[in-house]
N, C-alpha and C positions, 0 to 999 in steps of 0.2 A: 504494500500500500504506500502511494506517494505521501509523502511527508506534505501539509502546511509549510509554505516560506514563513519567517521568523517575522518578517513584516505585517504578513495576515494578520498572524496571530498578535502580535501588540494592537493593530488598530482594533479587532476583534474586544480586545479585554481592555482598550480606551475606550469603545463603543459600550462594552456593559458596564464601564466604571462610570462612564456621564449618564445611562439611565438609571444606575443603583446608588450612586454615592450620597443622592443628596435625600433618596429614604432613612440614610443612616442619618441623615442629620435631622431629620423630624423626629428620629427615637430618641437621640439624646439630647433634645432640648424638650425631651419630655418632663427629664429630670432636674433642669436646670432651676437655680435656684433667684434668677435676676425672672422677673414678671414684664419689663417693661421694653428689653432688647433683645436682640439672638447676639450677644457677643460670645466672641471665639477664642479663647475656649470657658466655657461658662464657668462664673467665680465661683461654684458652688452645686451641689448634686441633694435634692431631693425628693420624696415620694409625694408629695403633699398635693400634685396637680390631679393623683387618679382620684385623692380623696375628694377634693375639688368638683371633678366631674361626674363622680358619684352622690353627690349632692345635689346638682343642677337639676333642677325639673324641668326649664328651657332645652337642655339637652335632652333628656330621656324623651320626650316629645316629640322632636324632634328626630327622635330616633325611630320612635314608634310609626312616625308619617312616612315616614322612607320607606321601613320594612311592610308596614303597608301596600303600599302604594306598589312594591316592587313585586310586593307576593301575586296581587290578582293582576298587573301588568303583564308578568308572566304568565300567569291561567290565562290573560286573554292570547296572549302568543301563541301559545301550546295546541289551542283549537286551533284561532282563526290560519298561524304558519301550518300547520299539520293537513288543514284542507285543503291550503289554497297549494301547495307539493302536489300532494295527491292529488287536483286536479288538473295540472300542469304538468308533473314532471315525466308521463310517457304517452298522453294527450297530445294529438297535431290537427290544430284547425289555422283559420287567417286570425293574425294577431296574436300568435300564443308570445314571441318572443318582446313585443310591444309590452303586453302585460306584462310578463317576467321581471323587464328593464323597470315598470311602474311600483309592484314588490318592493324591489333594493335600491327604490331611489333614494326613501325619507332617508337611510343611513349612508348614501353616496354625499347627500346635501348636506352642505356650511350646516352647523344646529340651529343657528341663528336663523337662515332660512325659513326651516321649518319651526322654530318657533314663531319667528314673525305670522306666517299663512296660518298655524295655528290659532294664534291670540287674531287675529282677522277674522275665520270662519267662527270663530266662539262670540266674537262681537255682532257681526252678519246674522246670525241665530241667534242672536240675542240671551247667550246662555251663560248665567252668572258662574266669575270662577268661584271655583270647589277644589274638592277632594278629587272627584269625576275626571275632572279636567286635567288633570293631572295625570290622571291614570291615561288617559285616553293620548295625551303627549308621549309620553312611557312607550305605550304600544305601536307607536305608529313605526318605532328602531328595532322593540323589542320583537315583533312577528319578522323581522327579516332576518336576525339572525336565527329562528327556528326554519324560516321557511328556507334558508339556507343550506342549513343541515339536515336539513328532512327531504327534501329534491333530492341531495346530491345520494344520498343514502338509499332512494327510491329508485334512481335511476340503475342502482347497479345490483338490485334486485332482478333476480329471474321472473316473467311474467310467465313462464312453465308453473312456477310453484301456485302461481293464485289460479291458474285454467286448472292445475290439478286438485285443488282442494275444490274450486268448481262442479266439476267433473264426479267427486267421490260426495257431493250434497250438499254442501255446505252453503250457508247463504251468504250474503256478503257482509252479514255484521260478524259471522262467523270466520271468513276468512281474515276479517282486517283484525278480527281479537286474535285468533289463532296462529297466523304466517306473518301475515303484516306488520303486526304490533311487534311481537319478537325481535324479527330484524330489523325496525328501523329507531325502537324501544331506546338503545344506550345514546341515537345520533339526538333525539328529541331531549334525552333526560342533561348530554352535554349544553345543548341548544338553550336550556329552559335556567342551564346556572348559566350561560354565557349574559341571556339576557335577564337575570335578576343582579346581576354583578351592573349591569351596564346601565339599569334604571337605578340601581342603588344610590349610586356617585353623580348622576347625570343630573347637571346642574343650567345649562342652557335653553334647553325647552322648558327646562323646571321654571326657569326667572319668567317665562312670559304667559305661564298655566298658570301660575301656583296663587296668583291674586296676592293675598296676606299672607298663605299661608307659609311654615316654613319649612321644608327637608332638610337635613342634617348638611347637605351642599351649602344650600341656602345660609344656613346658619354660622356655617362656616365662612363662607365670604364677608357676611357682614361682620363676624368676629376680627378679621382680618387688622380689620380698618380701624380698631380701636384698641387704644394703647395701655389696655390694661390685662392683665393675668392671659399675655400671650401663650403660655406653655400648655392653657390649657386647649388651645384650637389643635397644638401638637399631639395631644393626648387621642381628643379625638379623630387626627387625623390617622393613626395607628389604629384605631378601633375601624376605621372607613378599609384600611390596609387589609387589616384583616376576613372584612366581610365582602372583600369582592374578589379577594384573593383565592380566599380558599374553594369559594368557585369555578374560579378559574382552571386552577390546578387540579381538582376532580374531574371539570370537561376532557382536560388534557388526556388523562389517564382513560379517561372513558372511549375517544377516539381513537385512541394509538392503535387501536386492534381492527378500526375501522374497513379494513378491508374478508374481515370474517364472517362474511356474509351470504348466508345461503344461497346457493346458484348462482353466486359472482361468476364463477369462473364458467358458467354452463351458456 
């Protein structure tokens, strides 16, 4: 096996040190003991911001509207991505690939974009923001990344194995619980944490949905901007780390085997 040149590999490990280096610096100004600067290296190291934000109701709130929001965001992904695959992805009429492009636009588009056309069609309908409306921004990114991975997963499905469950009686809520769901089960379950990780944190469509209300994004930003018990935006910014992470890193693992798919090869 050829070796990497020695130049790859440095810019390689300068390219993962500029994406990772400055999460190490969100952890340790978690503990820092100055509230009012991020100086380097912090005068001082203490626990006192978790206790901080274990106390905040602002936060927990906060927390609560994200996880919210992100849970049925997701449920509406799961259906609406899972049918709109299954009607596209081995379907050929006029316009199938029109439609396709229309799917995976909202998440091609600037956010701001489609926050603007959002916060317009909610004013045009004259429909006060909420909670709803929020969910409904969420979904519009969140159904393309299931219908993403639901297509590509369908596509490489054998249409032998549904004419044969066909064929042996089965109806078709039968076959889609029986054949279908199986194999295309771990691409939708990757799909469904990709997008609750990506509504969790998503703060752009959030700013033009959300009216008053606030997401932990949200809250964050405005935290930002004001120069008191900075460490604690830190803190919760390691709690955001971890609940979009660990997501992520299950989809990973759920996909790698992605190619283990009954009558791929047939």
């Amino acid at each position: 096996m050829t070796r990497a040149p020695l130049s790859l590999k440095i810019a390689a490990l300068g390219g993962l040190a500029f994406l990772h280096v400055p999460l190490l610096f969100i952890l340790l100004y978690c503990f820092t003991t100055e509230e009012k600067s991020y100086a380097f290296p912090p005068p001082g190291f203490t626990l006192k911001w978790f206790g901080v934000v274990w106390e905040r109701a602002d936060i927990w709130a906060a927390v609560g509207l994200s996880l919210k929001v992100a849970v049925i965001a997701t449920a509406l992904a799961l259906v609406l991505g899972t049918l709109a695959a299954g009607a596209l992805a081995r379907a050929k009429f006029f316009g199938r690939e029109p439609i396709s492009l229309l799917f995976v636009l909202p998440i091609a588009l600037p956010g701001i974009v489609t926050g603007i056309a959002l916060r317009q069609a909610f004013g045009l309908m004259e429909i006060p923001f909420s909670f709803w409306t929020i969910v409904l921004g969420h979904a519009t990114f969140c159904i393309v990344v299931v219908y993403n991975n639901a297509v590509a997963r369908l596509r490489r499905l054998s249409p032998s194995l549904i004419e044969a469950s066909m064929d042996l009686g089965a109806d078709a809520f039968q076959t889609f619980r029986l054949v279908i769901l199986p194999n295309i089960g771990t691409a939708l379950l990757a799909g469904g944490m990709l997008a609750f990780a990506l509504s969790f944190d998503e703060v752009i469509v959030t700013t033009f949905t959300a009216g008053q209300q606030s997401t932990l994004p949200i809250w964050m930003l405005s935290e930002l901007i004001r120069p008191r018990q900075r460490p604690v935006t830190n803190v919760v910014a390691v709690l955001v780390i971890l609940v979009t992470f660990l997501p992520i890193l299950a989809a990973y693992y759920l996909t790698r085997e992605g190619e283990a798919v009954a009558g791929s090869g047939k």
